[in-house]
Every structure is written in structure tokens, then in C-alpha cells.
C-alpha positions in Angstrom: 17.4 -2.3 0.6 18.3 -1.4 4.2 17.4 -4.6 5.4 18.9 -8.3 5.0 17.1 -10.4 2.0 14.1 -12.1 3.4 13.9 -16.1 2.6 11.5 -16.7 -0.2 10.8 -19.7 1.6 8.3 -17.5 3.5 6.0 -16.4 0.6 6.3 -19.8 -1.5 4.4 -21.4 1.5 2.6 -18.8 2.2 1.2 -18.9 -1.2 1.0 -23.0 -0.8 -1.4 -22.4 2.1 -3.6 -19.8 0.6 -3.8 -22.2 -2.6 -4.9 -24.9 -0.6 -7.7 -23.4 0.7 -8.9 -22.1 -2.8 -11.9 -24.0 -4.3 -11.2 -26.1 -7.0 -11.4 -24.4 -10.7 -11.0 -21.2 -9.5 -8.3 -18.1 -9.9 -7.4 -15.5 -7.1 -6.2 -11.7 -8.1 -4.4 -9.6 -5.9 -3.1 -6.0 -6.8 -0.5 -3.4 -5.1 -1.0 -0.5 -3.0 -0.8 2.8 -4.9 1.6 5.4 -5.1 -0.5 7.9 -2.3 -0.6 11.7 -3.8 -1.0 14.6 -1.8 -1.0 18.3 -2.7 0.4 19.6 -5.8 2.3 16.7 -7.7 3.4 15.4 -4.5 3.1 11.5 -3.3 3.8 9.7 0.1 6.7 7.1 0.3 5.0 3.9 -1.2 4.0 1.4 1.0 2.7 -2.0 -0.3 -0.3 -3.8 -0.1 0.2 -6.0 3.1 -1.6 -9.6 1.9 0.7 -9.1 -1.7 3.8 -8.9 0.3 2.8 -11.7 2.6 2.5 -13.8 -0.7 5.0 -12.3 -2.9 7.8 -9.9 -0.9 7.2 -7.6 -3.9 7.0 -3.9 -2.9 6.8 -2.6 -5.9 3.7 -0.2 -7.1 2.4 -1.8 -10.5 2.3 -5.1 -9.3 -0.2 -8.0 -9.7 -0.2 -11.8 -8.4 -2.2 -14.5 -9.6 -2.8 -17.7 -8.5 -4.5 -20.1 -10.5 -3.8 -23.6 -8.3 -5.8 -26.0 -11.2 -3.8 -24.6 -14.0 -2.8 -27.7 -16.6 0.4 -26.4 -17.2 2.5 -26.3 -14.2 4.2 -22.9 -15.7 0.7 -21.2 -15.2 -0.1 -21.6 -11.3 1.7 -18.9 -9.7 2.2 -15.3 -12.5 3.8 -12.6 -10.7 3.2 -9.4 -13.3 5.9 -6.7 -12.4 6.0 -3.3 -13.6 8.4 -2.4 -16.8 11.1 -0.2 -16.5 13.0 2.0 -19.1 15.6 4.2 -19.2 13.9 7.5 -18.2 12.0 5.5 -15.5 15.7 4.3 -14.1 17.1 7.9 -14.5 13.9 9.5 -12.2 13.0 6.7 -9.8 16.1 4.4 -9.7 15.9 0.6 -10.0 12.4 -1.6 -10.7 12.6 -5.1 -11.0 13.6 -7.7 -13.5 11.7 -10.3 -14.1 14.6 -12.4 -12.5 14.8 -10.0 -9.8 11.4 -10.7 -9.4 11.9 -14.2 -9.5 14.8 -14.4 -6.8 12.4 -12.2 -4.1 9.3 -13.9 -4.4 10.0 -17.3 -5.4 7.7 -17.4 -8.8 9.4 -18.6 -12.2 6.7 -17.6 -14.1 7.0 -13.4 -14.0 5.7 -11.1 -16.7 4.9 -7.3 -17.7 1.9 -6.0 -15.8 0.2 -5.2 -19.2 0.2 -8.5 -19.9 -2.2 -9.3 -16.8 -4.9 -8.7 -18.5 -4.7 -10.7 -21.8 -3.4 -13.0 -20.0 -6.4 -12.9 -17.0 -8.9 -13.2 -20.5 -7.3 -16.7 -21.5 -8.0 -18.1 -17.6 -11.2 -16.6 -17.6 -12.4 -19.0 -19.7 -11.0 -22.1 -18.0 -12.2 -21.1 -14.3 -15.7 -20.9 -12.6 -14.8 -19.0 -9.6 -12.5 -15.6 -9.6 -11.6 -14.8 -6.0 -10.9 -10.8 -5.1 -9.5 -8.8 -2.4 -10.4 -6.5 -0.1 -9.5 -4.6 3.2 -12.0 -5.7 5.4 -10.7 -4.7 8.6 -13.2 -4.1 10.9 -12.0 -0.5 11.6 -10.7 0.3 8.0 -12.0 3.7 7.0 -11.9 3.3 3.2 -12.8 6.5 2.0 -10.7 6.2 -1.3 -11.1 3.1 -3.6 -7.7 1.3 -3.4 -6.4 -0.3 -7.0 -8.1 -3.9 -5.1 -11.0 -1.8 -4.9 -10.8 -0.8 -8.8 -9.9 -3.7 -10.2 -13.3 -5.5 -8.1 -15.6 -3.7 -10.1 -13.8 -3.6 -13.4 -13.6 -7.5 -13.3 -17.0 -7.8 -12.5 -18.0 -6.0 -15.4 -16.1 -7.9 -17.4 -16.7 -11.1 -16.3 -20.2 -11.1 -14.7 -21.1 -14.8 -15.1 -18.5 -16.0 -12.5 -18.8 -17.1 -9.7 -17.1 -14.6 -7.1 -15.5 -15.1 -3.7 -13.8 -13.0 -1.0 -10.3 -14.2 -0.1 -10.2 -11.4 3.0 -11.5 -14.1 5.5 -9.0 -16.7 3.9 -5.8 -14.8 4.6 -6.9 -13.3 7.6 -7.2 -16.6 9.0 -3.9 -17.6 7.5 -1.9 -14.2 8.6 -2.8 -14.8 12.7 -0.6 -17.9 12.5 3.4 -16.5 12.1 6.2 -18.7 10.9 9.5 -18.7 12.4 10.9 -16.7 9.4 7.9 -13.4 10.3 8.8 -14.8 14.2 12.2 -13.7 13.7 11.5 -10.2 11.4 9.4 -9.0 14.4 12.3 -10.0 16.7 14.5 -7.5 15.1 11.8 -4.8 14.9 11.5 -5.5 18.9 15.4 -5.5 19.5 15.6 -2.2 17.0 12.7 -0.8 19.5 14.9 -1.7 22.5 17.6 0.3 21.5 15.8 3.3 20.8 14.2 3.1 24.3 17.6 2.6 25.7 19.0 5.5 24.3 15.7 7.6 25.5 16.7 6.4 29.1 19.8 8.0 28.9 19.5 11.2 27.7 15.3 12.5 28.9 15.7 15.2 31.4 13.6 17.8 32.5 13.2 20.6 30.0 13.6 18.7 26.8 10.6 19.0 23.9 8.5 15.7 23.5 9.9 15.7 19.9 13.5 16.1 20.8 13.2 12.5 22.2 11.4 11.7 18.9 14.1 12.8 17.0 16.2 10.5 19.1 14.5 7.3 18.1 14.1 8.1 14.8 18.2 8.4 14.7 18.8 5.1 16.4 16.2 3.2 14.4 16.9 4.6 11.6 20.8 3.6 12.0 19.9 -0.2 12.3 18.3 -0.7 9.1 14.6 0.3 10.1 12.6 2.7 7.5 11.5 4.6 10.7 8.5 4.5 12.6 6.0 1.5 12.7 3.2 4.7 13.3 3.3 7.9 14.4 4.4 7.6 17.9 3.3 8.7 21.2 5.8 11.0 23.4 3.4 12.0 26.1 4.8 13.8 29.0 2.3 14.6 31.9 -1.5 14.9 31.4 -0.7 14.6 27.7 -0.1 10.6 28.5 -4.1 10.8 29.4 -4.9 11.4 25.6 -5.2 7.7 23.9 -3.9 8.8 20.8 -1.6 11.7 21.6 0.3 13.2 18.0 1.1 16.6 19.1 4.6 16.1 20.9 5.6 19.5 21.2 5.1 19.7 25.0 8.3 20.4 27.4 9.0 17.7 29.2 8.7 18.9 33.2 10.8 17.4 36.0 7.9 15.2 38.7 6.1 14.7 35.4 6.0 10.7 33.5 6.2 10.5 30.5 4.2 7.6 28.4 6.3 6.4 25.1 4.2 4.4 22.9 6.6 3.5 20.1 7.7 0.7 17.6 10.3 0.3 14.7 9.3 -1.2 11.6 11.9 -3.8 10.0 11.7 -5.7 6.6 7.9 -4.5 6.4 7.4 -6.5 10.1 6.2 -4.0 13.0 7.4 -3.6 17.0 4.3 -2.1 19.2 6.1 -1.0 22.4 5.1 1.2 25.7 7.2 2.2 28.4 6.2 4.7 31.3 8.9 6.8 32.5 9.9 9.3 34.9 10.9 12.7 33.8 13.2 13.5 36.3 14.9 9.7 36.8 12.7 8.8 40.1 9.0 8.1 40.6 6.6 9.8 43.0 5.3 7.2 45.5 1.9 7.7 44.1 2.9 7.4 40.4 5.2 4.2 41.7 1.6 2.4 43.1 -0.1 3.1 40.1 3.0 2.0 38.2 3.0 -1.2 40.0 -0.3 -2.3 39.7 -0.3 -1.7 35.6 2.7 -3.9 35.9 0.9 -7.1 37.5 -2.2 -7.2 35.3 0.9 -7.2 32.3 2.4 -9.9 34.0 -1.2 -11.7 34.3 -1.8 -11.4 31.2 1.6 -12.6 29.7 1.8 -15.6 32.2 -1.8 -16.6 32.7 -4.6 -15.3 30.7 -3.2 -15.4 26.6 -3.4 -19.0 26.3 -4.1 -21.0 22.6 -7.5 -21.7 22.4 -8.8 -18.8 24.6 -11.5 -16.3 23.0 -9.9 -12.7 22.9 -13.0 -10.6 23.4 -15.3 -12.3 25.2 -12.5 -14.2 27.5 -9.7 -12.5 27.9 -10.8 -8.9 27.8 -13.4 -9.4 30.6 -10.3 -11.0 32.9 -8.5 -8.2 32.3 -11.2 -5.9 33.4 -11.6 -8.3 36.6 -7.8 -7.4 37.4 -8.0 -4.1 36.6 -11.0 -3.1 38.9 -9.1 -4.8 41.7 -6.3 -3.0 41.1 -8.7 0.2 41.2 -10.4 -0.8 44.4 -6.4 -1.1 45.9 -5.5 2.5 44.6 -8.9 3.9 46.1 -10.3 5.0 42.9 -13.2 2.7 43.3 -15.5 0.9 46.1 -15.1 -2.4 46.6 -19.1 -2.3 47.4 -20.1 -1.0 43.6 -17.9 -2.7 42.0 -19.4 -6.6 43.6 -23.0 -5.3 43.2 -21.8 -4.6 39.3 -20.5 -7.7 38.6 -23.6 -9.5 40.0 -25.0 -7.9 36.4 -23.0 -10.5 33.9 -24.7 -9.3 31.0 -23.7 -5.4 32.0 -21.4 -4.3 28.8 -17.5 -4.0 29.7 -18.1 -0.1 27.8 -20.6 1.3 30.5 -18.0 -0.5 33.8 -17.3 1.8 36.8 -13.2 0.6 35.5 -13.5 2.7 31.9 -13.3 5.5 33.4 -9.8 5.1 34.4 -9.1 1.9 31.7 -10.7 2.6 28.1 -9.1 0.4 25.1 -8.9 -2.9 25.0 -5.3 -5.1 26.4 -4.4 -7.2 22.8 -4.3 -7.0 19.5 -2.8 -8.6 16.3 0.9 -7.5 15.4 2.8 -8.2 12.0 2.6 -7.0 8.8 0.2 -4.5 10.2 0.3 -3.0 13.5 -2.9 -3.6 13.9 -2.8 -7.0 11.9 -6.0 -8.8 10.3 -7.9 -10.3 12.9 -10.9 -12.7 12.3 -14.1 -11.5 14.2 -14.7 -13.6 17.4 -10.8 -14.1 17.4 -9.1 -16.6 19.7 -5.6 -16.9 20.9 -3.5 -19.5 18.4 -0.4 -21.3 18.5 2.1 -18.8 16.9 -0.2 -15.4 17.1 1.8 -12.6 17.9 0.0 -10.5 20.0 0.6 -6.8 22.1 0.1 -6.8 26.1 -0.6 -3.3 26.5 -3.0 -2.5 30.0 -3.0 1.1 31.2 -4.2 3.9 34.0 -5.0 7.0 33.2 -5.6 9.5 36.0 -6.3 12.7 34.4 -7.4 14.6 37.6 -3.9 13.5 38.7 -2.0 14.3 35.5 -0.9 11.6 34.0 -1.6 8.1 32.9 0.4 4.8 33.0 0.7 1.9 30.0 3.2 -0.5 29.7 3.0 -2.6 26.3 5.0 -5.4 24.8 4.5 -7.9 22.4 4.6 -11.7 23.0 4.4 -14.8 20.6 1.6 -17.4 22.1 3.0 -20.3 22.7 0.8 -23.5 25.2 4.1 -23.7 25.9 4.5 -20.4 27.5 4.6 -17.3 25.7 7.5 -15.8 24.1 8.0 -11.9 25.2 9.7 -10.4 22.1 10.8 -7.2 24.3 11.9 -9.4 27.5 15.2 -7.3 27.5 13.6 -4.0 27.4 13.5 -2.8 31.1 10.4 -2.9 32.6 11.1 -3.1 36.1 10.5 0.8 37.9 13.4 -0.3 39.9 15.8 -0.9 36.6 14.2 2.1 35.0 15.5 4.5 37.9 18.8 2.9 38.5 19.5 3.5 34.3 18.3 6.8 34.1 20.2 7.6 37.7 23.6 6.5 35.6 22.9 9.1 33.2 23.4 12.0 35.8 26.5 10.7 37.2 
């Protein structure tokens, strides 16, 4: 394991809450991610399911949890089913949990075989009424292939068709926004992991380097503080490149005059970092790229230390404020009329996607950060105590050649919101006067 134990603190309660919310005389299944094949007999590195983690720490393939919060005995309420090793599976794959293995990560007592789920899910069958499933409902989940969740939905319903059935997506979803200090401080060290990799891009990008040379860079120095890698493919955008939203290529040479957008995150313990950083190529910005620079920077600061407040409604609220800042900002750099853009806003029920501003500002500012990067998020969302959230507006002049984001992530606090990255420069001013020490 490359990182340090997790508490089991954080799944027992996680699984406390989640019970408490379960009606009474009912049972909730959840299964693990699969193994992902590609061509031949090849697979991808496993990754597990995100809401059995949350409740168990167990990333193990093979793995089922059930809760069954009514059960008379005690012993019964929480079964964590694990897959069984042997010797040849030892000599080819390397270590797979014993049940007290099992036991120590996740906080369960009661842990058994995973072919013993079934018998054993027969026996509660008969002493529930309600059998809740999951599902990845994600509002932009593209689920072409049927996950083992997905399986296991239909096979239960066969077998069991006179239950009642309930979705427990819209339970943890609602659960997952809220962070406790234990996920607080997992993200912290994905954000600190991120901040040295951006540091070390600082001091070594110069003109001429490949976009994947400074790839290769991160991966070393996040790989060398315990993260697995990447938290997603990331984003090293040099010039006009910076212009394309989701920008994979990274095989461009970097050009001196040119910025370069770096939208990158380490993943640590399973918990994601979501940063952006706009940089000069050559160590100095233009004065045009500086103004544009500038004004990105002030609708981040807005939004960190005005607009993401508990209680405030994320799409409908804090989205169109945004937009507000950003067309002001647009009117300042000339790239729109201060004229069209009043008689625009005299139309409130306009939508934000047909806006003079999408043209040069065309995602939205916020989303959910954890487990996944883009972490469950209920629909109509609004801001909560303890959400952990990116910051993440942007300019994108393509008939100028490049574009301009600047992301970090913050935990929402009425308090005032914690920045995660607040030692990552950000300042245009700090950015030049580290990469300037480089070329000394």
C-alpha cells in the first residue's frame, strides 16, 4: 500500500449514516467494480467501486457489503464478503485479504467468503420487505457496459420479485457531498502531492520541451510521494491547444511567447486533487496574456471569497454570478459591448448556453471533488457545510491563441472557505519571479 492506513473510523460511520437513513425491515447490497479487460487477455489496473470504498475501504475486486440495520442478531448487521485466496492465486496476483485483514480495514467483525453472499442473502430475504440496490446514476455517466451493480440488479430481481425495491444512489449521494475531517485531510495530501508536482513544472518548462516531457515530470514527483499517479488524464496545453476543453494529445512543443494551461491532480488513498495553473512558456507574460490573466484571477477570488457560500444553489445561483463577473470582465478586455450585453440581461429568462460570454467562457465554475473527480452531486445541488468543491473559471481566446483557467479546490465552510491549494502560486507575479530563478 503506498499510502498510510486510512482510520476505519471513516467507513464505520459512514456506514452508521447510510444505515440510518434505510427504512425499517429492509437490506442494502452493494458489489465491487470489476477487473476492466481490454484486448487480448489484457485488463486495466483495478479500480473500486467508489460508494463500496466510501463504506468499506475495501479495494478488492470480488467484494460485496451488506447492510441489514434490523438484523436480531447483532453479529448480522454489517457482512463484508471478501474474495478467497489460494496458493496459486498468491503465486500470480500477490496478497488478497483475510477475513481479519478485512476486518482491520473496514471496521466489520462479521467477514465471510463471497460465495457465501448468496446463501447467506436467501436466509435475509425472508426476513426483509425492502432490498435496496445500487447504481451509478450520475447525471453524465455513459454506462454503456453493465457494471457487476448492474448484474447483480437484475439477477436479484429475478430472484426475489415480491420485494419491495429501493434506489440507495440518491441516499449516498446526499451523504458523499458532506466530507469528514478524515476525507478533509486525504484530499489535503492529494492537493499538497499536486503542489509539488506544479512546483517542479515551474522550474524546469522552457521553450522547446514536448507537452509530455512535463507530463512525465509530474507523474515522477507524484508518483514518488505515495500517489498511484494521475487523478485523470491530464491537460498539458501549450498555446491554442489550451483553447481545446478537454485537450489529451500532449505531444505539442512547447514554444517560447506561448502559455501553457496545466489542468492536473494527483490521486492519494483513493481521494482526488483537481488543479489548474496558467503559465508562461518562456518565464514572463505578454501584457495582453497578463490582462486576460488578471481578470480570470478576480472572478477565482470572487468566487472563493464571496459567492460559494452554505446554503447557496450551485446552478441556478452561483453559475449565473459567475457569468455576471465574467461578461464584465469581457466588456473590460474589449471582447464584448457593454451595450449588448445590458440589453441581454434585461432577458432573465435568456439560457446562460445561448450568452454573448460562451463564446469566450463555456463550462461551468464548480463541481464536486472526492472519491470522484467529478463526485456524486444531487440534482438542484446547493453549497453545504463541508462540500469540497473546485473553483475553476476560464478565457479562451482562440483567435488569439490561447486560453486562460486557473482552478483550485476549496472546502465550504460559513465560516470562510478553506483553499486546499492556498500554497500553490497563483499570483502572475510569483509565477514569473519562480520560473525567472530557474534561468539563473
Amino acid at each position: 500500500m503506498r499510502h498510510a492506513p486510512i482510520d476505519p473510523r471513516l467507513f464505520v460511520e459512514n456506514r452508521a449514516r447510510l444505515a440510518g437513513s434505510l427504512r425499517p425491515g429492509s437490506v442494502a447490497i452493494l458489489h465491487s467494480a470489476d477487473v476492466p479487460p481490454i484486448c487480448s487477455d489484457g485488463t486495466m489496473r483495478f479500480i473500486q467501486n467508489s460508494d463500496l470504498f466510501y463504506l468499506t475501504g475495501a479495494a478488492q475486486e470480488e467484494t460485496v457489503l451488506v447492510l441489514w440495520p434490523d438484523a436480531p442478531d447483532p453479529a448480522q448487521r454489517e457482512i463484508l464478503f471478501v474474495r478467497e485466496s489460494s496458493e496459486l492465486i498468491a503465486i500470480w496476483e500477490g496478497h488478497k485479504f483475510t477475513k481479519e485483514g478485512a476486518t482491520a480495514i473496514s471496521g466489520i467483525a462479521n467477514v465471510q467468503w463471497t460465495d457465501a453472499f448468496e446463501p447467506t442473502l436467501r436466509r435475509i430475504a425472508r426476513q426483509v420487505e425492502t432490498i435496496y440496490l445500487n447504481a451509478n446514476e450520475h447525471p453524465r455517466a455513459d454506462t454503456l457496459v453493465a457494471s457487476r451493480d448492474d448484474r447483480w440488479r437484475k439477477r436479484c430481481q429475478l430472484l426475489y420479485p415480491r420485494h419491495r425495491y429501493e434506489r440507495l444512489a440518491p441516499l449516498l449521494t446526499a451523504q458523499r457531498q458532506q466530507k469528514s475531517d478524515i476525507e478533509i485531510g486525504l484530499l489535503r495530501q492529494a492537493c499538497e502531492i499536486t503542489g509539488k508536482g506544479f512546483r517542479r513544472l515551474l522550474a524546469v518548462t522552457r521553450p522547446g520541451l514536448k507537452e509530455y516531457e512535463l507530463e512525465a515530470e509530474l507523474l515522477h514527483e507524484f508518483v514518488r510521494h505515495g500517489s498511484r499517479g494521475f487523478s485523470y488524464e491530464p491537460i498539458i496545453a501549450g498555446g491554442a491547444n489550451a483553447c481545446i476543453l478537454h485537450y489529451l494529445d500532449n505531444d505539442a512543443t512547447l514554444r517560447d511567447g506561448d502559455l501553457i494551461l496545466l489542468d492536473i491532480g494527483a490521486e492519494y488513498a483513493r481521494y482526488n486533487a483537481d488543479l489548474t495553473r496558467t503559465i508562461p512558456v518562456g518565464g514572463r507574460f505578454s501584457p495582453r496574456q497578463r490582462a486576460v490573466y488578471e481578470a480570470v484571477h478576480r472572478i477565482y477570488r470572487a468566487c472563493i471569497d464571496t459567492l460559494i457560500r452554505p446554503g447557496v444553489v450551485m446552478r441556478a445561483t452561483y453559475e449565473r454570478q459567475v457569468a455576471r463577473l465574467v461578461e464584465d470582465e469581457l466588456i473590460s478586455l474589449g471582447l464584448l459591448n457593454a451595450a449588448e450585453v445590458a440589453e441581454e440581461r434585461l432577458d432573465e429568462n435568456k439560457p446562460e448556453t445561448g450568452r454573448l460570454y460562451r463564446k469566450w467562457f463555456m463550462h461551468g465554475t464548480s463541481h464536486n471533488l472526492g472519491l470522484d473527480v467529478h463526485d456524486v452531486t444531487p440534482p438542484d445541488a446547493v453549497f453545504v457545510e463541508d462540500m469540497v468543491v473546485t473553483v475553476e473559471p476560464g478565457i479562451y481566446l482562440r483567435e488569439e491563441g490561447f486560453g486562460i483557467r486557473l482552478e483550485t479546490d476549496i472546502v465550504v465552510r460559513s465560516s470562510g472557505n478553506i483553499d486546499l491549494m492556498e500554497d500553490v502560486p497563483i499570483a502572475a507575479e510569483e509565477i514569473e519571479a519562480l520560473m525567472a530563478q530557474k534561468m539563473l
